[in-house]
C-alpha positions as CSV (number, residue, x, y, z in Angstrom):
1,X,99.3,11.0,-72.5
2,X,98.9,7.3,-73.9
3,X,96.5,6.4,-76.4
4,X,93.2,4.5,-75.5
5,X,93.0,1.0,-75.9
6,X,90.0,0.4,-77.5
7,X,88.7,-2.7,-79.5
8,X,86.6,-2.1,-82.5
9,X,84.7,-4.6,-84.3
10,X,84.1,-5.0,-87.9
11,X,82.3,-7.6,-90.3
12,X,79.6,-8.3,-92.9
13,X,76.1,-7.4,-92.1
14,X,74.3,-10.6,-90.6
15,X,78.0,-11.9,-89.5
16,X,77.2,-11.7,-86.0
17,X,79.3,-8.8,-84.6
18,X,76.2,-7.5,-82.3
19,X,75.9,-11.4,-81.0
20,X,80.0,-11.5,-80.2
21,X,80.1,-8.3,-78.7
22,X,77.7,-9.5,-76.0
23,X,79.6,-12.5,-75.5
24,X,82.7,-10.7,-75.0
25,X,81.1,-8.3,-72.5
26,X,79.6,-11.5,-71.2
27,X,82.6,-13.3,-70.7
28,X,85.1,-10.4,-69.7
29,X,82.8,-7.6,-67.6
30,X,85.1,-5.1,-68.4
31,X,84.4,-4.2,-71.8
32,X,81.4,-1.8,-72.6
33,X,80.1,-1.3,-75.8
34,X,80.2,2.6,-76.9
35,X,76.2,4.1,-78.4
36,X,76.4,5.6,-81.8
37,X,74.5,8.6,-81.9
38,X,72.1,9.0,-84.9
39,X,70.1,11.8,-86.4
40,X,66.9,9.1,-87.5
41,X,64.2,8.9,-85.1
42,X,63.8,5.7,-83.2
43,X,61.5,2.8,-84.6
44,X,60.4,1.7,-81.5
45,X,61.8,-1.6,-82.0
46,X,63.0,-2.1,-78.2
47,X,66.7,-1.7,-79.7
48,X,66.0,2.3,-79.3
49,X,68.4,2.3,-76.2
50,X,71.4,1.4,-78.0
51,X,71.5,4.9,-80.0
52,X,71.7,8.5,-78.9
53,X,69.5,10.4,-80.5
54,X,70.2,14.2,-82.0
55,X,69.0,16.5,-84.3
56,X,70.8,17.4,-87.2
57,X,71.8,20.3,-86.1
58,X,73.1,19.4,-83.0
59,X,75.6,16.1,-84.6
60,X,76.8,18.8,-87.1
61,X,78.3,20.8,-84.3
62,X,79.5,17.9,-82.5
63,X,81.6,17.3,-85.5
64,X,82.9,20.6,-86.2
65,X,83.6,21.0,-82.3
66,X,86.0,17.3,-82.7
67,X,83.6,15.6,-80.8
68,X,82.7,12.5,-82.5
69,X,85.6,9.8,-83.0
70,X,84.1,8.5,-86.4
71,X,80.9,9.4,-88.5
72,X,79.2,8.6,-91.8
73,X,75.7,9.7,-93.1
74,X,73.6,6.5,-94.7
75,X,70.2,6.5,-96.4
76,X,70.1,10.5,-95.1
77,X,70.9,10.0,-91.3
78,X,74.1,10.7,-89.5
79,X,75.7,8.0,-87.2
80,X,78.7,7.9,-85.7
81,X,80.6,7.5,-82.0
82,X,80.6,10.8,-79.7
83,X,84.1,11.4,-77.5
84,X,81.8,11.4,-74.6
85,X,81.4,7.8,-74.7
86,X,85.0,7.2,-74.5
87,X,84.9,9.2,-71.7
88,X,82.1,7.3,-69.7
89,X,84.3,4.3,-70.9
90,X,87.0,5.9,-69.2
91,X,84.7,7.0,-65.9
92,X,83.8,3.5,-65.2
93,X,87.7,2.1,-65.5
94,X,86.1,-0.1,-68.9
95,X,87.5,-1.4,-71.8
96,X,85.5,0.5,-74.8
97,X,84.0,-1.6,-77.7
98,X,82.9,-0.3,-80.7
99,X,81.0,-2.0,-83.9
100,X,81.9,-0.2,-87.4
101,X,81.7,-0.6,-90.6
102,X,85.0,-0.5,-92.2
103,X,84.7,3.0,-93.4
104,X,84.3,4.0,-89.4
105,X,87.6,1.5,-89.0
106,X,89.3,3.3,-91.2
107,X,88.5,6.7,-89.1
108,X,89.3,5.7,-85.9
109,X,92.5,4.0,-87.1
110,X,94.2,7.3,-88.0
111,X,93.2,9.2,-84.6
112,X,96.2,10.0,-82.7
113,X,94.9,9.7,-79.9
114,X,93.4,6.1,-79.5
115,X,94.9,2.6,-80.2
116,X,92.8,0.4,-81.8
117,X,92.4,-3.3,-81.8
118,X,90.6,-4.0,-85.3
119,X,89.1,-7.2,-85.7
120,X,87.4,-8.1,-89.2
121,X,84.8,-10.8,-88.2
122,X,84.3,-13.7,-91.3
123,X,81.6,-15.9,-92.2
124,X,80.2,-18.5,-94.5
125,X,78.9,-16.6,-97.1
126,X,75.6,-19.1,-97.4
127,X,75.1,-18.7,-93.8
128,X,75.2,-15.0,-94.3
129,X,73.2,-14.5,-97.3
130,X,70.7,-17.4,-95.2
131,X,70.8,-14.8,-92.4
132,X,70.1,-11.8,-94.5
133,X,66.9,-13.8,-96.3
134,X,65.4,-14.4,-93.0
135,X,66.0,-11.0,-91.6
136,X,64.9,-8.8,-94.3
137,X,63.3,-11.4,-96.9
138,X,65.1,-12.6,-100.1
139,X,65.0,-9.9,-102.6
140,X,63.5,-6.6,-100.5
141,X,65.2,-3.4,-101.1
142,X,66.9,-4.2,-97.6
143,X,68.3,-7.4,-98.0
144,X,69.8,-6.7,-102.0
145,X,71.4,-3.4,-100.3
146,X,72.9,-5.3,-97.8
147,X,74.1,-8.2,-100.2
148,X,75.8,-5.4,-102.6
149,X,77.5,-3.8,-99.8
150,X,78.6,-7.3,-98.2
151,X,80.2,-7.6,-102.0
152,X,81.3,-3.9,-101.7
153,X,83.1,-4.3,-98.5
154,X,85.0,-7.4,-99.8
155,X,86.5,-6.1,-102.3
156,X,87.5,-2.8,-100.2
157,X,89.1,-4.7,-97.6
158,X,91.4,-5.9,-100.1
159,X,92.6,-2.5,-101.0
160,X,93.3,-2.0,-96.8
161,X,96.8,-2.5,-95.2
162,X,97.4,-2.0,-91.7
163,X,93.5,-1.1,-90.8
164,X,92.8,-4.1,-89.5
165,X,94.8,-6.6,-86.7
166,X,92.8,-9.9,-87.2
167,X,90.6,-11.5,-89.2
168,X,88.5,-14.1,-87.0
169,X,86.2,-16.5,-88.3
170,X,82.4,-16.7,-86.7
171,X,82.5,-20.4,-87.7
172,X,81.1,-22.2,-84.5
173,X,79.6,-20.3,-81.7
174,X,79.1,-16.7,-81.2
175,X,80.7,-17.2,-77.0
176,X,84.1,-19.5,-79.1
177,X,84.5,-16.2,-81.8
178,X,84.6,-14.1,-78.8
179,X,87.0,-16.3,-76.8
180,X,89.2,-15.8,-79.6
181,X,88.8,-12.2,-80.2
182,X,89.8,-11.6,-76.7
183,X,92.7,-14.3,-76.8
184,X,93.9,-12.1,-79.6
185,X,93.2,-8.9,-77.9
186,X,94.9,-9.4,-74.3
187,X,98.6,-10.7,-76.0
């Protein structure tokens, strides 16, 4: 059995991965993004759709049964990508796209069973840190954790080899970034 082809996302917060994923499943219909699941409750923030929602109890024994492809616990919560989305990927003859972090990256890079196509997504670090301001406001508990692990994650990609097949700049538009992503991605 081949591995699944499957391309997986990764960047700085604020770097625009959410914005290019659209735009690749915008400009090429047969992508479709794979839902984390999550063990926080949903903030009603009309982005509630994009998560599957479990008890604790209930993602603990997806992992243990092998049934998530990549997980991490933040701030107290557990997220991470169940198998079943793969296999609605797979139902609906789609292309499955994922958005990690780079410690999710690293995860599904070593499953046997999937072949990833790992793009790190770059930006201006002023236009960034200008994003991150307006999002969370300069100096809130939000926007200095995501600044330190923006710093984190630039000095652990350096320590990476092999995780990651491009690096593409999101230096113009959102739709261009995604034109190249897939240019790279269909060779």
């Amino acid at each position: 059995m081949s591995a699944t082809r499957i391309l997986v996302l990764v960047g700085a917060s604020a770097v625009g991965k959410t914005t290019v994923a659209e735009e690749l499943m915008r400009i090429d219909p047969s992508f479709t993004l794979l839902r984390s699941a999550t063990t926080r409750a949903p903030r009603g923030d009309g982005k509630d759709d994009e998560y599957i929602y479990k008890t604790r109890e209930e993602f603990v024994s997806l992992i243990e049964r092998g049934e998530v492809i990549e997980h991490m616990e933040y701030a107290g919560e557990i997220y991470g990508t169940p198998r079943e989305e793969l296999y609605r990927a797979e139902r609906e003859g789609k292309t499955p796209l994922l958005i990690l972090d780079i410690v999710g990256a690293v995860s599904v890079s070593k499953m046997t069973d999937l072949d990833p196509f790992t793009v790190y997504i770059t930006g201006d670090p002023d236009a960034l840190e200008a994003r991150l301001a307006a999002r969370y406001g300069r100096g809130t508990p939000r926007y200095t954790a995501r600044m330190e692990q923006n710093a984190r994650d630039k000095e652990h990609i350096k320590t990476l080899d092999g995780i990651f097949s491009a690096f593409v700049e999101n230096d113009t538009t959102p739709e261009d970034c995604a034109r190249r992503i897939l240019a790279l991605f269909s060779k």
